[in-house]
Every structure is written in C-alpha cells, then in structure tokens.
SEKE-62590 format. One record per residue (C-alpha): residue number from 1; residue in three letters; x, y, z. Coordinates in steps of 0.5 Angstrom, whole numbers. Layout:
N
{vexza->NUM; zalo->ALA; X->X; Y->Y; Z->Z} .
...
//
This chain:
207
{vexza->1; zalo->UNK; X->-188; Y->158; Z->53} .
{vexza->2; zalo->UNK; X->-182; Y->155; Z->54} .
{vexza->3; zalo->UNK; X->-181; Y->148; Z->56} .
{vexza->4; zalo->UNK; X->-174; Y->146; Z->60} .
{vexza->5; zalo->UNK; X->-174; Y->139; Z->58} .
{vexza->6; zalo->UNK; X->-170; Y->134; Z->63} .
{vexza->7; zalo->UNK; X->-163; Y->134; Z->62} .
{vexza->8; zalo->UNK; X->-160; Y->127; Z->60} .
{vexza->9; zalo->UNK; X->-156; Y->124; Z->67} .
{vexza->10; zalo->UNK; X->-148; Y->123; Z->64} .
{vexza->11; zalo->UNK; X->-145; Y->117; Z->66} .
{vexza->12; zalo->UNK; X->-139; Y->118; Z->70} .
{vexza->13; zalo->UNK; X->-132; Y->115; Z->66} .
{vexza->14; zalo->UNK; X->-131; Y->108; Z->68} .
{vexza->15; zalo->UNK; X->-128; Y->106; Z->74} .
{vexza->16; zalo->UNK; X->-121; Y->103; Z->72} .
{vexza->17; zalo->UNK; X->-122; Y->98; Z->78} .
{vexza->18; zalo->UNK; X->-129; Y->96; Z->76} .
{vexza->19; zalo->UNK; X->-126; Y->94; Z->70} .
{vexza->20; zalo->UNK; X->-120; Y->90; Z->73} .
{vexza->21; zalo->UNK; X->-125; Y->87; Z->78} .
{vexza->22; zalo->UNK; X->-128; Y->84; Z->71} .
{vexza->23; zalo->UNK; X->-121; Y->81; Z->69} .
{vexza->24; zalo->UNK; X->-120; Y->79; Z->77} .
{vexza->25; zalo->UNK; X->-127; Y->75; Z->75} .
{vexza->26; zalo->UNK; X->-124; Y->72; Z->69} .
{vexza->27; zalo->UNK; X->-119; Y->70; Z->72} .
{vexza->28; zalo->UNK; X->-123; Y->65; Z->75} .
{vexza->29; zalo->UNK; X->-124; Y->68; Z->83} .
{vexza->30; zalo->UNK; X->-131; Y->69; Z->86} .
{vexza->31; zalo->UNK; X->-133; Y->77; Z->88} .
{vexza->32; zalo->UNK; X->-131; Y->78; Z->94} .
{vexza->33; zalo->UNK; X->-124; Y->75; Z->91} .
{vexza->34; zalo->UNK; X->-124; Y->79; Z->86} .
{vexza->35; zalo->UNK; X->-127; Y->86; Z->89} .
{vexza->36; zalo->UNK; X->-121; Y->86; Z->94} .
{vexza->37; zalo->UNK; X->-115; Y->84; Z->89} .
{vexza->38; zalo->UNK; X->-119; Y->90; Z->85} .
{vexza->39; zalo->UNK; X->-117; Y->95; Z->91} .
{vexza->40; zalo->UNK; X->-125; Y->95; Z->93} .
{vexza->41; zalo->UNK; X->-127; Y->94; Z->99} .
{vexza->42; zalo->UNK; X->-135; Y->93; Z->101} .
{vexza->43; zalo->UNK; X->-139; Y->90; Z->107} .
{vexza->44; zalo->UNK; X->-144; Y->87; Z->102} .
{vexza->45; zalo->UNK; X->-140; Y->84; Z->96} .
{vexza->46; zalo->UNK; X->-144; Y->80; Z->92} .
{vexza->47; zalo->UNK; X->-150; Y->87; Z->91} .
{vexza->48; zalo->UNK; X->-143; Y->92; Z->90} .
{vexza->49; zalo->UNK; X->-141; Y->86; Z->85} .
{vexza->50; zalo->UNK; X->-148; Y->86; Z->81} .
{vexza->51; zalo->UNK; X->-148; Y->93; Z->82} .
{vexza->52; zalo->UNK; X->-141; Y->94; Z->77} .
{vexza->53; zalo->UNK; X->-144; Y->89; Z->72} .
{vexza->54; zalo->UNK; X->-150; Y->92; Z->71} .
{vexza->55; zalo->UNK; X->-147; Y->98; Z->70} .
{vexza->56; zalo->UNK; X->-142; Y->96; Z->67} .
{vexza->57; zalo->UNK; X->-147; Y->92; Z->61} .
{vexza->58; zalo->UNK; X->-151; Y->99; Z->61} .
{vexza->59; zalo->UNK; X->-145; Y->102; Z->58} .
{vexza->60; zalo->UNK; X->-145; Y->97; Z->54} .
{vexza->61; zalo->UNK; X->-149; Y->99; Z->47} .
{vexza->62; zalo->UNK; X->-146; Y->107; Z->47} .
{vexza->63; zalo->UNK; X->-139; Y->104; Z->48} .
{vexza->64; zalo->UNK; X->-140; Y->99; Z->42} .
{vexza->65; zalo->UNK; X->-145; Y->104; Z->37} .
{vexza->66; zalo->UNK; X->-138; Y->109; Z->38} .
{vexza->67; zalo->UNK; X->-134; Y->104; Z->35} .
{vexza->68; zalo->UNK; X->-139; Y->103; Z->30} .
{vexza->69; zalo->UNK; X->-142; Y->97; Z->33} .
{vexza->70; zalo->UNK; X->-149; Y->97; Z->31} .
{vexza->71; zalo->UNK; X->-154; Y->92; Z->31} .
{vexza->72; zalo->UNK; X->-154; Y->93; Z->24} .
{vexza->73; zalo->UNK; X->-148; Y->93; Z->22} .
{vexza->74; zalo->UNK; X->-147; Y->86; Z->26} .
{vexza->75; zalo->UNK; X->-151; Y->83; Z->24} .
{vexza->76; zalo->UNK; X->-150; Y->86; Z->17} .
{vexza->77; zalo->UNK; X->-143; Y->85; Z->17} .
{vexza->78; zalo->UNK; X->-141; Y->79; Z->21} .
{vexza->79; zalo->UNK; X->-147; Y->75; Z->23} .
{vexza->80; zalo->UNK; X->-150; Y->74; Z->16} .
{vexza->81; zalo->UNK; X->-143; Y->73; Z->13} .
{vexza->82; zalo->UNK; X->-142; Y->67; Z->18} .
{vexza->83; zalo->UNK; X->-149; Y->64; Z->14} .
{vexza->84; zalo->UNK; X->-146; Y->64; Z->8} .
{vexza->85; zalo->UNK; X->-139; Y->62; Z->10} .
{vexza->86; zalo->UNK; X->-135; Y->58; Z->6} .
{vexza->87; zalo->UNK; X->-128; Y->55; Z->6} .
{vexza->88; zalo->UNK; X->-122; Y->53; Z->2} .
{vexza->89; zalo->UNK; X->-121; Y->45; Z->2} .
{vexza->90; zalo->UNK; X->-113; Y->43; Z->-1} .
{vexza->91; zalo->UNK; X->-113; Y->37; Z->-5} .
{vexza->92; zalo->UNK; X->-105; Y->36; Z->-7} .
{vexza->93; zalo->UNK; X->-102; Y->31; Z->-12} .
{vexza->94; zalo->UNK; X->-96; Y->30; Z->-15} .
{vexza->95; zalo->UNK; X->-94; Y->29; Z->-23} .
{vexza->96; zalo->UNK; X->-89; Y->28; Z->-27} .
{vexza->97; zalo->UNK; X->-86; Y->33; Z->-31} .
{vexza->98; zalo->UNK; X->-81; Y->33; Z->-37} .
{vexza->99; zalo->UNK; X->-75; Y->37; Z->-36} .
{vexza->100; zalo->UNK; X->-72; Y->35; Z->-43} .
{vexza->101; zalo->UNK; X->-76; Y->31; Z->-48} .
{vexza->102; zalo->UNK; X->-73; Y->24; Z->-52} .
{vexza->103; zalo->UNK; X->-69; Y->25; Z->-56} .
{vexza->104; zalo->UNK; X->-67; Y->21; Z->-62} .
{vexza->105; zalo->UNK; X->-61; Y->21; Z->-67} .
{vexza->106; zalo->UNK; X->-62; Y->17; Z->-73} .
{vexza->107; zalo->UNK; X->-59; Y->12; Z->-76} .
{vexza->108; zalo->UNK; X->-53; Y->14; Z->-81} .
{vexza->109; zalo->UNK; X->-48; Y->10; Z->-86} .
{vexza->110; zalo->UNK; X->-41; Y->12; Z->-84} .
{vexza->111; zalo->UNK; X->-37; Y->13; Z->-90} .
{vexza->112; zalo->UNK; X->-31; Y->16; Z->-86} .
{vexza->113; zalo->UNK; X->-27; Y->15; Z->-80} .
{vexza->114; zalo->UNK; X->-26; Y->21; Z->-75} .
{vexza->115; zalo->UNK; X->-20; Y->23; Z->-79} .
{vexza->116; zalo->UNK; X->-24; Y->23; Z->-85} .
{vexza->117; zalo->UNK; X->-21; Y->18; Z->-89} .
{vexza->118; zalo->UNK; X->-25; Y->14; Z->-94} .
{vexza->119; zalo->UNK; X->-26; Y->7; Z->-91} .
{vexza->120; zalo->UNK; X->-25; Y->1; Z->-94} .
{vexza->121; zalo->UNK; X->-31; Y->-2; Z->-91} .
{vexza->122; zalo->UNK; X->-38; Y->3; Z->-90} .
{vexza->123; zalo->UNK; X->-41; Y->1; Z->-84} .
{vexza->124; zalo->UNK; X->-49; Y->2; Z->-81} .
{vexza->125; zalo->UNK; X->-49; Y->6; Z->-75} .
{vexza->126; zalo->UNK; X->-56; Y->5; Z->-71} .
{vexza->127; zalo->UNK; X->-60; Y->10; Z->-69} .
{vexza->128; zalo->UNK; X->-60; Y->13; Z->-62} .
{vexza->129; zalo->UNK; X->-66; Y->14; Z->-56} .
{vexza->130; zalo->UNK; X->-64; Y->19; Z->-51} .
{vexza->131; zalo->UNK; X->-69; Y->18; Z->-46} .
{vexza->132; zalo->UNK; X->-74; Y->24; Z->-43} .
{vexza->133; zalo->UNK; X->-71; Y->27; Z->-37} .
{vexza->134; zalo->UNK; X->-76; Y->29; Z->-32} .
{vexza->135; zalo->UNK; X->-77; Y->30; Z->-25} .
{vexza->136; zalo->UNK; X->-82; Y->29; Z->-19} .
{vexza->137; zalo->UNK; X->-86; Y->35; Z->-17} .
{vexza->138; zalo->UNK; X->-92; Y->37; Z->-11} .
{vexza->139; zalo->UNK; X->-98; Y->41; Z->-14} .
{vexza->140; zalo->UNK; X->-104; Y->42; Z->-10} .
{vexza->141; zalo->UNK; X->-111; Y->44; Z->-13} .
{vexza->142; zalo->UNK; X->-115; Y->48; Z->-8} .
{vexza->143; zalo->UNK; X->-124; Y->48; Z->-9} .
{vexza->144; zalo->UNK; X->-128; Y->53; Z->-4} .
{vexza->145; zalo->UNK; X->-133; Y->49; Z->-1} .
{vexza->146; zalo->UNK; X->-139; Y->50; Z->4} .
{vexza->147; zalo->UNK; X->-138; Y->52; Z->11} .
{vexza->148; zalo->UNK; X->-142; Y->48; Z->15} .
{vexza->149; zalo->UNK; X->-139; Y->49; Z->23} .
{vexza->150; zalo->UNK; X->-139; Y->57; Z->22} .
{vexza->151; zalo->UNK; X->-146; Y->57; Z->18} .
{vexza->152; zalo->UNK; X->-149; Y->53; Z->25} .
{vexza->153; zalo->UNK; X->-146; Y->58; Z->30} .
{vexza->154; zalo->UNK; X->-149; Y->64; Z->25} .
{vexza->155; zalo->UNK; X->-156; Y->60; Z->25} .
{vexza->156; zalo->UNK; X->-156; Y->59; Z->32} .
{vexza->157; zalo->UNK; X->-155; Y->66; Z->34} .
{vexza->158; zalo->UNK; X->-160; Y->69; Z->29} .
{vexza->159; zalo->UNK; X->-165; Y->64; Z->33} .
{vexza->160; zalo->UNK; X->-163; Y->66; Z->39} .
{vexza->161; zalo->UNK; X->-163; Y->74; Z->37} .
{vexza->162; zalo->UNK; X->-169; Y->73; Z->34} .
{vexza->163; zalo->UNK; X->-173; Y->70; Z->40} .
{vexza->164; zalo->UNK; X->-174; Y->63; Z->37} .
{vexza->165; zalo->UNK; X->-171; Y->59; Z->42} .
{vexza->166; zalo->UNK; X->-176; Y->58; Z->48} .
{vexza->167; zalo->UNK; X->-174; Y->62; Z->54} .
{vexza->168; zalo->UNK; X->-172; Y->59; Z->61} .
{vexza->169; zalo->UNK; X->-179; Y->60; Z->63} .
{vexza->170; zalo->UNK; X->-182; Y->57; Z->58} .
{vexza->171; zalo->UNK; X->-178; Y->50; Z->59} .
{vexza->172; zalo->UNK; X->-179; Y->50; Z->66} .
{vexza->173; zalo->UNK; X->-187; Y->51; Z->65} .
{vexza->174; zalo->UNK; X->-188; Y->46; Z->60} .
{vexza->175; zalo->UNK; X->-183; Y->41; Z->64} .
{vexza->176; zalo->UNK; X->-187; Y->42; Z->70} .
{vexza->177; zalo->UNK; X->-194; Y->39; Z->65} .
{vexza->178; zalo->UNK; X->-197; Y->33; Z->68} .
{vexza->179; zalo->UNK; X->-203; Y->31; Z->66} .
{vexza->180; zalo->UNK; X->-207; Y->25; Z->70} .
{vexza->181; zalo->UNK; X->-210; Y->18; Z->66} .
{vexza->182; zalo->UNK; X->-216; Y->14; Z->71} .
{vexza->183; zalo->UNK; X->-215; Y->6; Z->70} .
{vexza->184; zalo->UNK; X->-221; Y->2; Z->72} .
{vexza->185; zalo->UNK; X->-217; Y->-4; Z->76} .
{vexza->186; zalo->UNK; X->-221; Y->-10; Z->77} .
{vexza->187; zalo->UNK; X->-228; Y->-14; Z->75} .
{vexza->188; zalo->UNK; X->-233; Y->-10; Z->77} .
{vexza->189; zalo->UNK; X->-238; Y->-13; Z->82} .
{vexza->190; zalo->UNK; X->-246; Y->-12; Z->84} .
{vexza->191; zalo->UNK; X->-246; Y->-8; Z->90} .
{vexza->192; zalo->UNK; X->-238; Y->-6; Z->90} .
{vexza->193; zalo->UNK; X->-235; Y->0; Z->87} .
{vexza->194; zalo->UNK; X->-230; Y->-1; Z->81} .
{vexza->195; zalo->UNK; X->-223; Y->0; Z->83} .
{vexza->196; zalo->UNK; X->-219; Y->5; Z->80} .
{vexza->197; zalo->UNK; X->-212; Y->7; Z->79} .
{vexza->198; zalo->UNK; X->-209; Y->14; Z->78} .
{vexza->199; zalo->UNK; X->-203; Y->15; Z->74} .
{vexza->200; zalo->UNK; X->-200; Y->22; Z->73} .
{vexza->201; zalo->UNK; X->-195; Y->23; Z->67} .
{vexza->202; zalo->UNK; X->-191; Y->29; Z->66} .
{vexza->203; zalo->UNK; X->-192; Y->32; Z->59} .
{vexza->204; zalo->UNK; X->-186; Y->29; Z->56} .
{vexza->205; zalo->UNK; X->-188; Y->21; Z->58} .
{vexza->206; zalo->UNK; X->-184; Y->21; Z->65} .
{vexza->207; zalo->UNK; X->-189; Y->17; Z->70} .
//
C-alpha cells in the first residue's frame, strides 16, 4: 500500500520589493512610508507590513543554514570565540642604542716628527677618549591580555540563547506582586475595636 506523503509547500523567491520595504524601515520611515517608496500599495499597511516580516524572519534559518550559518557553527565559531577573547595592549619605549662604541687611543712616547726626524726632545702624548656614537630609537613591547567588553557581549547572548534572562512576562508578573501588612493602630479600649491599618507593598519594597 502506497502512502503519498504531503509534498513540502516551496516558498516563492523573495519579493525584491519586500526586501527594500526592510532597507526603507532602516532608513528610519514608519510602514505605510516605507510600503509606498517600496512601490506596494495596501489599504492596511500595517498587517501587509507584519506580513513581509514575518515571512521574511521564516525565511530566515534556511537562508542562514545555506550559507553554513548553523546554530552549531555560530555558536562554535563566533560566540565561543568571544568568550575567550583576548587583545593585544602596546607598550612603547625609547632606549639608547650605540652606533659606534668608545674609543680609546693610548698614550704613546713621540720619538719623531711627522717627517721622521728624530727629535731632540722626546715628548708624552696623552691618551685620547672618542666617545660612543648612539642614537635615540622608539621600541614597543606588545602583551595579549583578556578581553573583558567582547567576553561580556559573549556571555550576555549565550544567557539570553539559553533562556536564563526572565522573559518579559516573568518581569511584569513579579512587578504586579503586591502583598498586604495589617497595622494595629491605637491603644485598644474595653468595649471598642482595635483600629487597624492595611499597607499594601509591591514585592520590590514600593508601598
């Protein structure tokens, strides 16, 4: 018995004009602005507006996985990348460097002149200091240290991928928690009742 299974509904290419009805929304113009400048015309253009995106988020995943955007490869090779970032500090110096050491020219008897004749006198030449020659030259020393402002970004998405942040309905519920304190108010008297106060405090202190 032969089973026909439902054949998969293939999307239709992109609308060119539902993707610069995106690029018009980017430039800062609201729905009905930016459905017009797309050349799309509807009599409800805020639902046509929600239409395009949401088909265009539904395209989204099997755009992405045929470039190789995987979840697994996002994750594996930029977000836990980010959470072990580093970055390269510059240190720079200056030092002296010696282009020619000192030199020094020993002392030495003259016996003769410089046309080699024998004096009648000798002489003592002292001994001569030629100083270094050096020069003035701009190093830098480089030291790969953490990255803490990427590592934050890193950490920051993986909690929210991985639903650790309350959602926006968890932070509303737990804002709207008010709970209620009886205050006896008052010296109580035979044959009266005891006054009281109600305080109502929302869960975060606020009365």
């Amino acid at each position: 018995m032969l089973i026909n299974k439902p054949k998969k509904k293939r999307k239709h290419p992109v609308d060119p004009r539902h993707i610069e009805f995106v690029r018009q929304l980017g430039k800062g113009k609201d729905r009905k602005a930016a459905l017009e400048a797309a050349g799309i015309h509807s009599k409800n253009p805020r639902e046509k507006g929600r239409q395009i995106i949401k088909d265009l988020e539904e395209r989204m995943p099997a755009t992405m996985a045929k470039f190789g955007l995987t979840p697994d490869s996002l994750v594996r090779d930029l977000l836990n990348p980010l959470c072990y970032a580093t970055e390269t500090k510059f240190f720079p110096y200056r030092v002296e460097e010696i282009v020619t050491p000192a030199k020094v020219i020993p002392a030495e008897v003259i016996t003769h002149d410089a046309e080699g004749k024998k004096l009648k006198e000798p002489f003592l030449q002292p001994a001569v200091v030629i100083p270094a020659v050096t020069r003035t030259v701009q190093k830098i020393e480089t030291r790969d240290v953490i990255s803490w402002k990427p590592r934050r970004d890193g950490l920051d998405i993986a909690l929210q991928l991985g639903g650790y942040y309350p959602t926006r309905s968890e932070q509303e519920a737990n804002q709207l928690k008010v709970g209620v304190k009886v205050v006896l108010v008052g010296v109580p008297r035979p044959g009266q009742p005891m006054a009281r106060a109600i305080e109502v405090a929302s869960s975060n202190g606020d009365k």
